[in-house]
HTML snippet that shows the backbone in 3Dmol.js (N, CA, C, O; Angstrom):
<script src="https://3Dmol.org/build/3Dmol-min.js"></script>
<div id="view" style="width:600px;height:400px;position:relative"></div>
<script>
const pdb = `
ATOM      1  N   UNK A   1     -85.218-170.895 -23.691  1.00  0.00           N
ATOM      2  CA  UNK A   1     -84.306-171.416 -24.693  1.00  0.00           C
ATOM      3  C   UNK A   1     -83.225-172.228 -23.995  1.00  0.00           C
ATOM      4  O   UNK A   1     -82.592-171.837 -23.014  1.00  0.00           O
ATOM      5  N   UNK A   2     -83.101-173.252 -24.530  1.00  0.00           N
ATOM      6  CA  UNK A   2     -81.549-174.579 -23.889  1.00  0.00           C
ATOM      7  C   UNK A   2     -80.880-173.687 -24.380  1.00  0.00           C
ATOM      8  O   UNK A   2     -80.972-173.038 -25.422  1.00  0.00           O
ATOM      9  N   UNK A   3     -79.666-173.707 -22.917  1.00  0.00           N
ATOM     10  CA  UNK A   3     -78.443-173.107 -23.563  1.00  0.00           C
ATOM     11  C   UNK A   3     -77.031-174.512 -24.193  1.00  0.00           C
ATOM     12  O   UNK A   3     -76.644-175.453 -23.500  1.00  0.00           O
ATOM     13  N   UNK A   4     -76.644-174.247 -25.382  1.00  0.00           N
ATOM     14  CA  UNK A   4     -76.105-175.196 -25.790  1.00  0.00           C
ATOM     15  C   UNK A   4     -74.697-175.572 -24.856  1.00  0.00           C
ATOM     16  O   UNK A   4     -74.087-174.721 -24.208  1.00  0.00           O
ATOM     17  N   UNK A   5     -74.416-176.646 -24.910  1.00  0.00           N
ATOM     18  CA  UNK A   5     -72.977-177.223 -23.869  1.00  0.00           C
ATOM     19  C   UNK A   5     -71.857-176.719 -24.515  1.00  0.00           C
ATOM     20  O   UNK A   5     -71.959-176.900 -25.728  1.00  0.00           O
ATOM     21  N   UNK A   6     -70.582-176.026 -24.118  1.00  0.00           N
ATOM     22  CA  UNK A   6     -69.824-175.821 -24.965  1.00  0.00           C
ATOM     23  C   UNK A   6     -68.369-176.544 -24.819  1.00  0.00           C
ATOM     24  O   UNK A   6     -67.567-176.514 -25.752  1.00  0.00           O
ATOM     25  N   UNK A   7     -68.023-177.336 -23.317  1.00  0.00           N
ATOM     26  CA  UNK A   7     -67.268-177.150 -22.888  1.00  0.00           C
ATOM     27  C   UNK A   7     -67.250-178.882 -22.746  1.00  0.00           C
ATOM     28  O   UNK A   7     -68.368-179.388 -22.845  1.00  0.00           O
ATOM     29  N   UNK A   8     -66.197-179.757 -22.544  1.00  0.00           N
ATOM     30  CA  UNK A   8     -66.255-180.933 -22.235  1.00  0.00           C
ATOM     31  C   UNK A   8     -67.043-181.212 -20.271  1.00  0.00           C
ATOM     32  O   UNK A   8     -67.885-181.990 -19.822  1.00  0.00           O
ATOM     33  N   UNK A   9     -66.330-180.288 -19.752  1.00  0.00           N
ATOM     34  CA  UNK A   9     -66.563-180.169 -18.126  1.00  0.00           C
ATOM     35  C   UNK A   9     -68.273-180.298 -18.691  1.00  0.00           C
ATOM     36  O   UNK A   9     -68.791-181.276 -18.152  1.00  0.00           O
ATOM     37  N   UNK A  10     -69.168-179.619 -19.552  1.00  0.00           N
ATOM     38  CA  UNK A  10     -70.409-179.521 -19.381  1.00  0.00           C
ATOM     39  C   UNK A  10     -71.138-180.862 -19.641  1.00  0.00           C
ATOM     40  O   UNK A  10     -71.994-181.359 -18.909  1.00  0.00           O
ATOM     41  N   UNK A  11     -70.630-181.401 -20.879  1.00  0.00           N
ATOM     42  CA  UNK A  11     -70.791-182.381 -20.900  1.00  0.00           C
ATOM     43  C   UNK A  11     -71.356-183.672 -20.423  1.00  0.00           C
ATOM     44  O   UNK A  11     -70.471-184.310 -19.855  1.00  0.00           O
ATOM     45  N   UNK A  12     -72.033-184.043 -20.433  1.00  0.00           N
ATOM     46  CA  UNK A  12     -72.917-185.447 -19.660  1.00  0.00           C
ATOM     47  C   UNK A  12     -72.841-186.913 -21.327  1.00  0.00           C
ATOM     48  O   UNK A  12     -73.671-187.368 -22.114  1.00  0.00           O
ATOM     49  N   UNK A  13     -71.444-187.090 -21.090  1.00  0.00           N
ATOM     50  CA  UNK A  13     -71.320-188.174 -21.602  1.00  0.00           C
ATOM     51  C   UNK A  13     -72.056-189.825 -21.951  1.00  0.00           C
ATOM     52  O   UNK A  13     -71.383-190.779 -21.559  1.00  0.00           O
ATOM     53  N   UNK A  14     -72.946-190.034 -22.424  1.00  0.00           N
ATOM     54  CA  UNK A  14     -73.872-191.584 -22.425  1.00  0.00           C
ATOM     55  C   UNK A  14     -72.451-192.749 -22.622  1.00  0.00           C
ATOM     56  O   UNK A  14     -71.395-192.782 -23.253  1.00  0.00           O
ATOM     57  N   UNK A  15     -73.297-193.712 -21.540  1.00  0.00           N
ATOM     58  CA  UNK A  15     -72.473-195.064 -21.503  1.00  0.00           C
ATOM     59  C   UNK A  15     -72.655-195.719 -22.630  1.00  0.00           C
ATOM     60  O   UNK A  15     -73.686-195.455 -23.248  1.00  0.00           O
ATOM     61  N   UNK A  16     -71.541-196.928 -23.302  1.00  0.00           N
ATOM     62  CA  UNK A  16     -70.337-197.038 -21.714  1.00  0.00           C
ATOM     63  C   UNK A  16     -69.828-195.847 -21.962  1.00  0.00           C
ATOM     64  O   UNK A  16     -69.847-195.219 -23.020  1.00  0.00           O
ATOM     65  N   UNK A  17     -69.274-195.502 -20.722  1.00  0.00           N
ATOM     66  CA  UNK A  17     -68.369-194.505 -20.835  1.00  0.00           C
ATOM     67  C   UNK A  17     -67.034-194.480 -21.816  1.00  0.00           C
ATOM     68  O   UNK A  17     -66.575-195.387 -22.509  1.00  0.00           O
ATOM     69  N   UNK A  18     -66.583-193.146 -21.631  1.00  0.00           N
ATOM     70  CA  UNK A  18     -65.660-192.730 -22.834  1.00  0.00           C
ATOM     71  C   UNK A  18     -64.299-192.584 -21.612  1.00  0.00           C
ATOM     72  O   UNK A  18     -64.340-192.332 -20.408  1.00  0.00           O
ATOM     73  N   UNK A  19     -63.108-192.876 -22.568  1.00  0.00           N
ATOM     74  CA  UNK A  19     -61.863-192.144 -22.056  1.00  0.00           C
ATOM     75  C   UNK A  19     -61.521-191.112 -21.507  1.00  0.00           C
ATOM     76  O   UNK A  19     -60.376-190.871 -21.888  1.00  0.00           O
ATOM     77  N   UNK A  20     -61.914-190.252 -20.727  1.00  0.00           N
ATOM     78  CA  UNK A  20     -62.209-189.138 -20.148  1.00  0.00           C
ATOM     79  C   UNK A  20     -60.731-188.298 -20.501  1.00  0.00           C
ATOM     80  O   UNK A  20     -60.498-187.301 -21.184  1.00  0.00           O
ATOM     81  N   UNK A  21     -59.820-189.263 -19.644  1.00  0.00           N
ATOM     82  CA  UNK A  21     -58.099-188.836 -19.843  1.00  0.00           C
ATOM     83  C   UNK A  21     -57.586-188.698 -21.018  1.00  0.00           C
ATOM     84  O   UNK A  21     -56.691-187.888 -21.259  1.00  0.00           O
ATOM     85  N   UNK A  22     -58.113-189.493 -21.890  1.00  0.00           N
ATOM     86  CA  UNK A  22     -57.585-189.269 -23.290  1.00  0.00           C
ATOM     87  C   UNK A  22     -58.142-188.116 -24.265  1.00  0.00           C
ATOM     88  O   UNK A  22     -57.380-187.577 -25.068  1.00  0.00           O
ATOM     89  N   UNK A  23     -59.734-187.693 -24.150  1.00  0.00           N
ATOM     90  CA  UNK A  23     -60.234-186.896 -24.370  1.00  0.00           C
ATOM     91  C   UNK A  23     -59.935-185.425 -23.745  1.00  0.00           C
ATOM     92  O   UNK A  23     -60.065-184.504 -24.551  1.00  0.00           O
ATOM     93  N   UNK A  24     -59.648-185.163 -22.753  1.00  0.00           N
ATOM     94  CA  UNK A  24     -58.804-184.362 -21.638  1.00  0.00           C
ATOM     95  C   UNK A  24     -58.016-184.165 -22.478  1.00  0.00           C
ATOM     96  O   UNK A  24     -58.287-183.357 -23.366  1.00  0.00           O
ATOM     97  N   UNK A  25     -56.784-184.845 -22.463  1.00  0.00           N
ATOM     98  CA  UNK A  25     -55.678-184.726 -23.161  1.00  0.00           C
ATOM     99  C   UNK A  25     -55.212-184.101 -25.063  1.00  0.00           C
ATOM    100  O   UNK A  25     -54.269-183.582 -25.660  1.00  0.00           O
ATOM    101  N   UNK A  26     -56.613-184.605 -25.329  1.00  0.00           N
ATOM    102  CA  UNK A  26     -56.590-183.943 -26.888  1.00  0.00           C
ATOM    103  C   UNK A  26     -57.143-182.491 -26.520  1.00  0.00           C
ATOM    104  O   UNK A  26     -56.560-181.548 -27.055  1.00  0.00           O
ATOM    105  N   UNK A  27     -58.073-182.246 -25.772  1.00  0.00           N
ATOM    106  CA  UNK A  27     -58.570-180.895 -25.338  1.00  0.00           C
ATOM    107  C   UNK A  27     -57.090-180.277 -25.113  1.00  0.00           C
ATOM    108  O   UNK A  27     -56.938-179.319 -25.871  1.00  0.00           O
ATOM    109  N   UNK A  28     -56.358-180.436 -24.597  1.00  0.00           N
ATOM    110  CA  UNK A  28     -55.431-179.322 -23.234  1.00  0.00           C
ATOM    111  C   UNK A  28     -54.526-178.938 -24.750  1.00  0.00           C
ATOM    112  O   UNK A  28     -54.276-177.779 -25.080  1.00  0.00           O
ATOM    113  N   UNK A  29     -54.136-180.094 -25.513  1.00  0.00           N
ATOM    114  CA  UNK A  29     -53.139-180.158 -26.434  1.00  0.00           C
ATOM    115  C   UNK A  29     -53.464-179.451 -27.503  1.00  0.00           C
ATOM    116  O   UNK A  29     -52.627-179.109 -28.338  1.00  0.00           O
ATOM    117  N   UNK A  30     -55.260-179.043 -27.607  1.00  0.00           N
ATOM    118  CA  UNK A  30     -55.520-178.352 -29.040  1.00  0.00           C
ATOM    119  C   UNK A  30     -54.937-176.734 -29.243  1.00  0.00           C
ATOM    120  O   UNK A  30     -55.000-176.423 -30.432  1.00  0.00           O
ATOM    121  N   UNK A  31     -54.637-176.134 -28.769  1.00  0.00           N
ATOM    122  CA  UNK A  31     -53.734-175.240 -29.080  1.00  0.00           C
ATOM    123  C   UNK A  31     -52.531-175.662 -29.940  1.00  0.00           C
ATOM    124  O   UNK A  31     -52.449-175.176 -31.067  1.00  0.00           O
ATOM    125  N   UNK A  32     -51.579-176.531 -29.508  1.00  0.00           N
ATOM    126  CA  UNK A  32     -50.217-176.636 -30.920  1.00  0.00           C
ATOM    127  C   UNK A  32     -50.814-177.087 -31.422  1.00  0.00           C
ATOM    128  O   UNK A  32     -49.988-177.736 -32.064  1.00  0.00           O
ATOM    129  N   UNK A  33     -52.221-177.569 -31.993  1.00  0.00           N
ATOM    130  CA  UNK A  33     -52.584-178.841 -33.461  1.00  0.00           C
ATOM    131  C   UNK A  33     -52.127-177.890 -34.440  1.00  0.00           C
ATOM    132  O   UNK A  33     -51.943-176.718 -34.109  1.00  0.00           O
ATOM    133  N   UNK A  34     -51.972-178.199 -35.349  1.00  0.00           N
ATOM    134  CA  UNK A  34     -51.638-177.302 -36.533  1.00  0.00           C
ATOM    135  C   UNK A  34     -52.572-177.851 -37.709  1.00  0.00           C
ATOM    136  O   UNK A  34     -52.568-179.066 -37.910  1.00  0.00           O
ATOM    137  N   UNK A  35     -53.541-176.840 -38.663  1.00  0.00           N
ATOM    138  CA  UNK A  35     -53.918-177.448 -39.444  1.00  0.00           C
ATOM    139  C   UNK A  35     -53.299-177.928 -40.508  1.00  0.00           C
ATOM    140  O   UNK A  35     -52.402-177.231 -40.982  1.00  0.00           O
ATOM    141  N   UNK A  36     -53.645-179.332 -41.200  1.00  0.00           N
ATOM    142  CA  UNK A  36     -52.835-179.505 -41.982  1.00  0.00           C
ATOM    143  C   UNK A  36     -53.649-179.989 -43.380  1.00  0.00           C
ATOM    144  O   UNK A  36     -53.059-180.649 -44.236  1.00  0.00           O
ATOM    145  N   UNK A  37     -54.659-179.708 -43.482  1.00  0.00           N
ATOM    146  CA  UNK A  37     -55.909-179.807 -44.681  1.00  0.00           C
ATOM    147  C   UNK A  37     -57.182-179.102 -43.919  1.00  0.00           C
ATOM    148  O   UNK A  37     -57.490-179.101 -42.727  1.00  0.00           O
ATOM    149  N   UNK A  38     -57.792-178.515 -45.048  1.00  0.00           N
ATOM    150  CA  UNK A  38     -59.192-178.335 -44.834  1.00  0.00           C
ATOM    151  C   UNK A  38     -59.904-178.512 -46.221  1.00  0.00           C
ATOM    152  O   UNK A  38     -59.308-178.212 -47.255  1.00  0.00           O
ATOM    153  N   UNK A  39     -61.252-179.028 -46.236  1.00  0.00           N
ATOM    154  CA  UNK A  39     -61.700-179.091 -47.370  1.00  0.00           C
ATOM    155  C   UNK A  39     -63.232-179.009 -47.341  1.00  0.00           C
ATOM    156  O   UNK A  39     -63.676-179.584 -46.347  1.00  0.00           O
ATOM    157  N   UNK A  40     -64.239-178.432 -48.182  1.00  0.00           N
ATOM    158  CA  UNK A  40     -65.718-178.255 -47.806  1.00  0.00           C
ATOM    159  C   UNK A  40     -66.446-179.179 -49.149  1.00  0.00           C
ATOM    160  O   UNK A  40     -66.141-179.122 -50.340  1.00  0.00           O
ATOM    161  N   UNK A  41     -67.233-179.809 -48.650  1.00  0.00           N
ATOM    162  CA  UNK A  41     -68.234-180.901 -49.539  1.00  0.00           C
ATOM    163  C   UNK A  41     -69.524-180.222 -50.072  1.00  0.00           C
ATOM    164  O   UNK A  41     -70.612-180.290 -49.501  1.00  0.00           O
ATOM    165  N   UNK A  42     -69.306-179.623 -51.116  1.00  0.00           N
ATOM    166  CA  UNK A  42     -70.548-179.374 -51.606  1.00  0.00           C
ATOM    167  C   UNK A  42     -71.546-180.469 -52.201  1.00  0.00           C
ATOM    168  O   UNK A  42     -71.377-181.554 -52.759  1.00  0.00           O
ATOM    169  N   UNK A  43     -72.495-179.823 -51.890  1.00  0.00           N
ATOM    170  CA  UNK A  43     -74.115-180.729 -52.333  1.00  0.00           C
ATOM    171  C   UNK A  43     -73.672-181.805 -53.511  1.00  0.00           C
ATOM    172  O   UNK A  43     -73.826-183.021 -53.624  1.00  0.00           O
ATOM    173  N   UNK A  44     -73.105-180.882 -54.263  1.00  0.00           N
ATOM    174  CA  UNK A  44     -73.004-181.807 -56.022  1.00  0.00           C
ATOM    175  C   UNK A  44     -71.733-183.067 -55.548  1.00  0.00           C
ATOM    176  O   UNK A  44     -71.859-184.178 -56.064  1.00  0.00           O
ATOM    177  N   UNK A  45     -70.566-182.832 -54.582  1.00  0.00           N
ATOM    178  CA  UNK A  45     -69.586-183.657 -54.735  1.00  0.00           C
ATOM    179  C   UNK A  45     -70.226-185.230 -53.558  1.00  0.00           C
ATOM    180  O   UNK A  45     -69.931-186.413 -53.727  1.00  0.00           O
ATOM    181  N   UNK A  46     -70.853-184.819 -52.789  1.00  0.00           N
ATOM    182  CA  UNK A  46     -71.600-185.580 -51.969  1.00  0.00           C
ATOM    183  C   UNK A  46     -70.599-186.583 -51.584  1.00  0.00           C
ATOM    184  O   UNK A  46     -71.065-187.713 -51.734  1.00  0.00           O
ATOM    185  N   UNK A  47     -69.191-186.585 -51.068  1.00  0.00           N
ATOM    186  CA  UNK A  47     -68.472-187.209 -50.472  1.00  0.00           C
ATOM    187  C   UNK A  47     -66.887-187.016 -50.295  1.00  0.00           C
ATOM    188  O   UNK A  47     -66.188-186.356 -51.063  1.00  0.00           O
ATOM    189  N   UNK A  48     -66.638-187.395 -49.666  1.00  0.00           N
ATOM    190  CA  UNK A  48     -64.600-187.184 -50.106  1.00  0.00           C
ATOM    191  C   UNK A  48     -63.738-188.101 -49.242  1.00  0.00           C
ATOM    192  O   UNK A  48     -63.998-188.295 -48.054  1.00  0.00           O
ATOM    193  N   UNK A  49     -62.829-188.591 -49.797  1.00  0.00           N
ATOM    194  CA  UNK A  49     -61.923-189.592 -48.919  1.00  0.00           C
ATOM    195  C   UNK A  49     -60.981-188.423 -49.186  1.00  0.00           C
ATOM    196  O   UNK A  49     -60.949-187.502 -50.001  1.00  0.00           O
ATOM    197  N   UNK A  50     -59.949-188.986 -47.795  1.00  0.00           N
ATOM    198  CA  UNK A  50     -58.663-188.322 -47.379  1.00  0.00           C
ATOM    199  C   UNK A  50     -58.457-189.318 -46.033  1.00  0.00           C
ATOM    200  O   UNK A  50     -59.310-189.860 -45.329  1.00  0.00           O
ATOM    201  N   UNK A  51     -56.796-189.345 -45.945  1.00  0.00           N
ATOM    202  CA  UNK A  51     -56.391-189.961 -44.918  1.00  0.00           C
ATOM    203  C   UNK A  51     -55.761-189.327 -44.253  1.00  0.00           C
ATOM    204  O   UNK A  51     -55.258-188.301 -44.711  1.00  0.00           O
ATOM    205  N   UNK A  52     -55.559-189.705 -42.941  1.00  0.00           N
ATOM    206  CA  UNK A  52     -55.276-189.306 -41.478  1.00  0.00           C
ATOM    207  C   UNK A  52     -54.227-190.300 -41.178  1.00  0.00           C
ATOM    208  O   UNK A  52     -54.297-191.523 -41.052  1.00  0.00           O
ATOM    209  N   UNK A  53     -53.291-189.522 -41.100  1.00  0.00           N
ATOM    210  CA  UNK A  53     -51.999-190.209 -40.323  1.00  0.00           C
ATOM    211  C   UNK A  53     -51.787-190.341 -38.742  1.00  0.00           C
ATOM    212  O   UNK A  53     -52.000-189.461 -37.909  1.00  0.00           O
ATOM    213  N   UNK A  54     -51.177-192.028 -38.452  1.00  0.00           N
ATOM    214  CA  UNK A  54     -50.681-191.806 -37.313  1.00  0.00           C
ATOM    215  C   UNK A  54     -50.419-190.233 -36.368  1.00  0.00           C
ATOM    216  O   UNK A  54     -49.555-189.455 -36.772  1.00  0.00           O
ATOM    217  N   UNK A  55     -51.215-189.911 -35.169  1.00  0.00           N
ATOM    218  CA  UNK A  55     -50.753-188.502 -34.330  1.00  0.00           C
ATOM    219  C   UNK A  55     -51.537-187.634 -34.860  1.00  0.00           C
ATOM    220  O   UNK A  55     -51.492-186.554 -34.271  1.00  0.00           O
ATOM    221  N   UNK A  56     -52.062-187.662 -35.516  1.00  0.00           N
ATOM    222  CA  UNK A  56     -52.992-186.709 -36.622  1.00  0.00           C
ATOM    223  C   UNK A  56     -54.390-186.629 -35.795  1.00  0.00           C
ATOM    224  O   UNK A  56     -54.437-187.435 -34.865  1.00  0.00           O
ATOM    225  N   UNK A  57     -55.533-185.808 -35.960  1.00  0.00           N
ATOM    226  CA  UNK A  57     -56.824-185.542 -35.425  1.00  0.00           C
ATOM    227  C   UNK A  57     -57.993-184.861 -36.603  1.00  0.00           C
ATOM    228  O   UNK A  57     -57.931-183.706 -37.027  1.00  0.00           O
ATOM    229  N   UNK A  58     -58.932-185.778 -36.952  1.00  0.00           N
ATOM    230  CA  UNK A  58     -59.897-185.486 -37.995  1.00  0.00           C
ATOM    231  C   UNK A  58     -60.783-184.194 -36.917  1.00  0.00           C
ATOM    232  O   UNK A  58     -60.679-184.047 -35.699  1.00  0.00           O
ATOM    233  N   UNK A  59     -61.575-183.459 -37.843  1.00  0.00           N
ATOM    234  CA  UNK A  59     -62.487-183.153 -36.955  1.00  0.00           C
ATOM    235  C   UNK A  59     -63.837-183.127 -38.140  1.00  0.00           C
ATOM    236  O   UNK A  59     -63.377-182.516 -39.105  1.00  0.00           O
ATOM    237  N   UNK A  60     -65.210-183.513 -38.434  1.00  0.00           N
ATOM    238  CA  UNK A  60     -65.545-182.922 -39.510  1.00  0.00           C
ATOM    239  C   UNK A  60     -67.091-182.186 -38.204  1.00  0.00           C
ATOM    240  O   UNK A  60     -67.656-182.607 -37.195  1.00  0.00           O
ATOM    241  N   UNK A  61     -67.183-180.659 -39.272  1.00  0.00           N
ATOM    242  CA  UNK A  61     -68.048-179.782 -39.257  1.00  0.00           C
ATOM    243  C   UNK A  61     -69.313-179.567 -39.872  1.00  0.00           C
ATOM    244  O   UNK A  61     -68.893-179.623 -41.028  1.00  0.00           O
ATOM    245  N   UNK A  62     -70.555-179.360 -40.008  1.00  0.00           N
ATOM    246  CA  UNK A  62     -71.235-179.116 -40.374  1.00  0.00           C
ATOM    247  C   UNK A  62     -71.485-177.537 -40.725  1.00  0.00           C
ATOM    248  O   UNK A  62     -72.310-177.041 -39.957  1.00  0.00           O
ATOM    249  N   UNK A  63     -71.163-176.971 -41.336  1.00  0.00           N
ATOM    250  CA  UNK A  63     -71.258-175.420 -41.358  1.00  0.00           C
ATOM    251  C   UNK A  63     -72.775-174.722 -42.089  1.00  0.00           C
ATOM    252  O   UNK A  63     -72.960-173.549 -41.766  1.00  0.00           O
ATOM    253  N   UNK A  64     -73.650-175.228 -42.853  1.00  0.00           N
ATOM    254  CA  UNK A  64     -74.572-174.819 -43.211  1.00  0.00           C
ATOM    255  C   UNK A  64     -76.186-175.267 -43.031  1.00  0.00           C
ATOM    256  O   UNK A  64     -77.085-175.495 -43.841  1.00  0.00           O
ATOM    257  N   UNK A  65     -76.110-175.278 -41.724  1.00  0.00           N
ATOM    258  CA  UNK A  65     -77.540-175.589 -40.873  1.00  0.00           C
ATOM    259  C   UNK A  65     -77.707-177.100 -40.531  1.00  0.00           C
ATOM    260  O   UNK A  65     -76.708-177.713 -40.153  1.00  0.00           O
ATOM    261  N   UNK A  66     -78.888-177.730 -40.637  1.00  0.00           N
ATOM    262  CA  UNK A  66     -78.994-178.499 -39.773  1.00  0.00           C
ATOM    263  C   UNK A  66     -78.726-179.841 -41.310  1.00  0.00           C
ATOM    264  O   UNK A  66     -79.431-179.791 -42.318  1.00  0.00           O
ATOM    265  N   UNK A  67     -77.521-180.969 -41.103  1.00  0.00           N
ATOM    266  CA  UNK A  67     -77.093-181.528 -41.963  1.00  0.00           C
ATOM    267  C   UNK A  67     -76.688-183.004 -41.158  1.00  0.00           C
ATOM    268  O   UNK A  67     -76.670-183.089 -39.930  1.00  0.00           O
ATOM    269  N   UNK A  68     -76.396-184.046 -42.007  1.00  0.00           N
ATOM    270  CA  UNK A  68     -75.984-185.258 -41.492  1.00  0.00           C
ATOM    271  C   UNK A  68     -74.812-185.465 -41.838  1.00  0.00           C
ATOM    272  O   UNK A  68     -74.589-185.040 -42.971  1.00  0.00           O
ATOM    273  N   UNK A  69     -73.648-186.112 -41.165  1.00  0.00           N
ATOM    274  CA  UNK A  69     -72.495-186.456 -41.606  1.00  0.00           C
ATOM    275  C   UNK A  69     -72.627-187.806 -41.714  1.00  0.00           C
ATOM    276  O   UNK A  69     -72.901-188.375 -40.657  1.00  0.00           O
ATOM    277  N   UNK A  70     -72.507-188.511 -42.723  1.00  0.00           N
ATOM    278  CA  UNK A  70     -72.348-190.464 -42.454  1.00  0.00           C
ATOM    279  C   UNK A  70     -71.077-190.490 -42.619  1.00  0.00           C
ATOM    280  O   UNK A  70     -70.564-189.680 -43.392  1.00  0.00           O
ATOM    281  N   UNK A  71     -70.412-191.291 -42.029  1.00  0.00           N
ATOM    282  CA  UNK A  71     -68.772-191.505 -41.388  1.00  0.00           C
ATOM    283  C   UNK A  71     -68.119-192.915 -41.960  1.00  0.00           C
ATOM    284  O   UNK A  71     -68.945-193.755 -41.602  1.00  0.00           O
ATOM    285  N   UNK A  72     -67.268-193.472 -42.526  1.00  0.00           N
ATOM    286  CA  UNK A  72     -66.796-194.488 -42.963  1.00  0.00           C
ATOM    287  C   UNK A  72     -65.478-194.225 -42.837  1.00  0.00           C
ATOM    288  O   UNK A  72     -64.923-193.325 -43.466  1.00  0.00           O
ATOM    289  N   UNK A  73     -64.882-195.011 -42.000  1.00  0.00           N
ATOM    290  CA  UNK A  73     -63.351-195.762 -41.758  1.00  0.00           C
ATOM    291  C   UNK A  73     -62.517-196.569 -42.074  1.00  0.00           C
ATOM    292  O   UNK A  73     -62.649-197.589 -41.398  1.00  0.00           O
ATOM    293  N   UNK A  74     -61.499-196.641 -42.958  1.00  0.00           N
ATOM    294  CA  UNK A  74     -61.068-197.892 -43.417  1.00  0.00           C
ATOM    295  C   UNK A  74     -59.486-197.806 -43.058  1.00  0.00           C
ATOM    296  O   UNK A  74     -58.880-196.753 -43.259  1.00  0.00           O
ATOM    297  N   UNK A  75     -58.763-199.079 -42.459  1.00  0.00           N
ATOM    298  CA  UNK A  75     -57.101-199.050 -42.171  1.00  0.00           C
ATOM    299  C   UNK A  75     -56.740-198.606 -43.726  1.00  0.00           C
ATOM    300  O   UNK A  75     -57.294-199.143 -44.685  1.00  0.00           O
ATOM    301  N   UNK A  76     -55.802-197.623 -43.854  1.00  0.00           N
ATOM    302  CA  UNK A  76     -55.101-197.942 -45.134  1.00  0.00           C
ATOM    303  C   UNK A  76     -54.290-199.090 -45.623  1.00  0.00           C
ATOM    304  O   UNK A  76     -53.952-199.463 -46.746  1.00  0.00           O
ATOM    305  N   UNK A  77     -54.032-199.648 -44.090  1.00  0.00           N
ATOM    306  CA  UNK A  77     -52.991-201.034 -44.626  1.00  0.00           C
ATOM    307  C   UNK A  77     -53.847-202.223 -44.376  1.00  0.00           C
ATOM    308  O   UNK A  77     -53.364-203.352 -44.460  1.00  0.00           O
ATOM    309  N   UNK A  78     -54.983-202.045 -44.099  1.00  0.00           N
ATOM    310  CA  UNK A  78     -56.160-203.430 -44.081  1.00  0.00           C
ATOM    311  C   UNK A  78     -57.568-203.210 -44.086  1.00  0.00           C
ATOM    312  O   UNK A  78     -58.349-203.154 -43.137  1.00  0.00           O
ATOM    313  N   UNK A  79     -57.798-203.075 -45.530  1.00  0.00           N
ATOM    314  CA  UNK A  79     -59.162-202.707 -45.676  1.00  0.00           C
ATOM    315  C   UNK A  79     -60.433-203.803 -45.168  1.00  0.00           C
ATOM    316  O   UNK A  79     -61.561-203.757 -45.660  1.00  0.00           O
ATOM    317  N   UNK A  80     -60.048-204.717 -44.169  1.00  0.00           N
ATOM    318  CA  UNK A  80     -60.713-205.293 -43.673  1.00  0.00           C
ATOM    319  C   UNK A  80     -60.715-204.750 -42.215  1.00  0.00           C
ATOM    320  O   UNK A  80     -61.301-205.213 -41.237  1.00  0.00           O
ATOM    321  N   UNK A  81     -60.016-203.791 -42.297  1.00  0.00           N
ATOM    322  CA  UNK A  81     -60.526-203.284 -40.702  1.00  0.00           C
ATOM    323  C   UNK A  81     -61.100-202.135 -41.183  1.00  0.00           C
ATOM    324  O   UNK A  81     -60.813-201.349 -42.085  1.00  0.00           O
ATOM    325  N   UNK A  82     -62.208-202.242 -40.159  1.00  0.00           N
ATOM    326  CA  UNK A  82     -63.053-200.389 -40.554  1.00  0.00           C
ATOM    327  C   UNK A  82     -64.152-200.301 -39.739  1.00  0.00           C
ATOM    328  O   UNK A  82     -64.725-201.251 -39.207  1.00  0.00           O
ATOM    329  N   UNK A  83     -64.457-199.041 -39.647  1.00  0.00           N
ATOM    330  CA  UNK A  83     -65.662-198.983 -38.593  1.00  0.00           C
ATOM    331  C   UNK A  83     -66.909-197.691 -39.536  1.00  0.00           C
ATOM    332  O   UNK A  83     -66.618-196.523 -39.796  1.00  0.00           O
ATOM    333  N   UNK A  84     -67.884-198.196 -39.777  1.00  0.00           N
ATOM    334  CA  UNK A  84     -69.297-197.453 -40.150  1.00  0.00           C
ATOM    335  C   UNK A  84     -70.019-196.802 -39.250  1.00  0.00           C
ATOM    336  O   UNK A  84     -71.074-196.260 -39.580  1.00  0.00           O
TER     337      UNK A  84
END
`;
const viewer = $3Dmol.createViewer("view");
viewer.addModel(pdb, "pdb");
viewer.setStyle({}, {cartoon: {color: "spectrum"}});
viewer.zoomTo();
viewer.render();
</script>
């Protein structure tokens, strides 16, 4: 049986490479995050917007087996910036 990675150190990152320091840095810091929403998507609602403020950190979860997240980004102050 693969044992799953749990840890960033385990990690084997695919190029290009990622920010290592900045990723580091949200790691060391996740202890004070404080939550400040949580919310769960059932089957029937099949989506949800919410925004993320400046300093803020999304995380989304999959909690009920093996599932897809599709991801959509939009600036609140320029909906011509966004990333899919």
């Amino acid at each position: 049986m693969k044992k799953l990675r749990s840890t960033v150190e385990e990690m084997d990152f695919p190029g290009p490479s990622l920010n290592r320091e900045f990723y580091e840095g949200l790691r060391r810091a996740r202890p004070a995050f404080r939550l400040v929403d949580e919310s769960i998507i059932s089957l029937e609602e099949r989506g949800l917007a919410f925004v993320v403020k400046r300093g803020q950190t999304a995380r989304i979860v999959c909690i009920e087996g093996p599932q897809i997240a599709d991801v959509c980004f939009w600036n609140a102050n320029d909906f011509a910036e966004r990333f899919f």
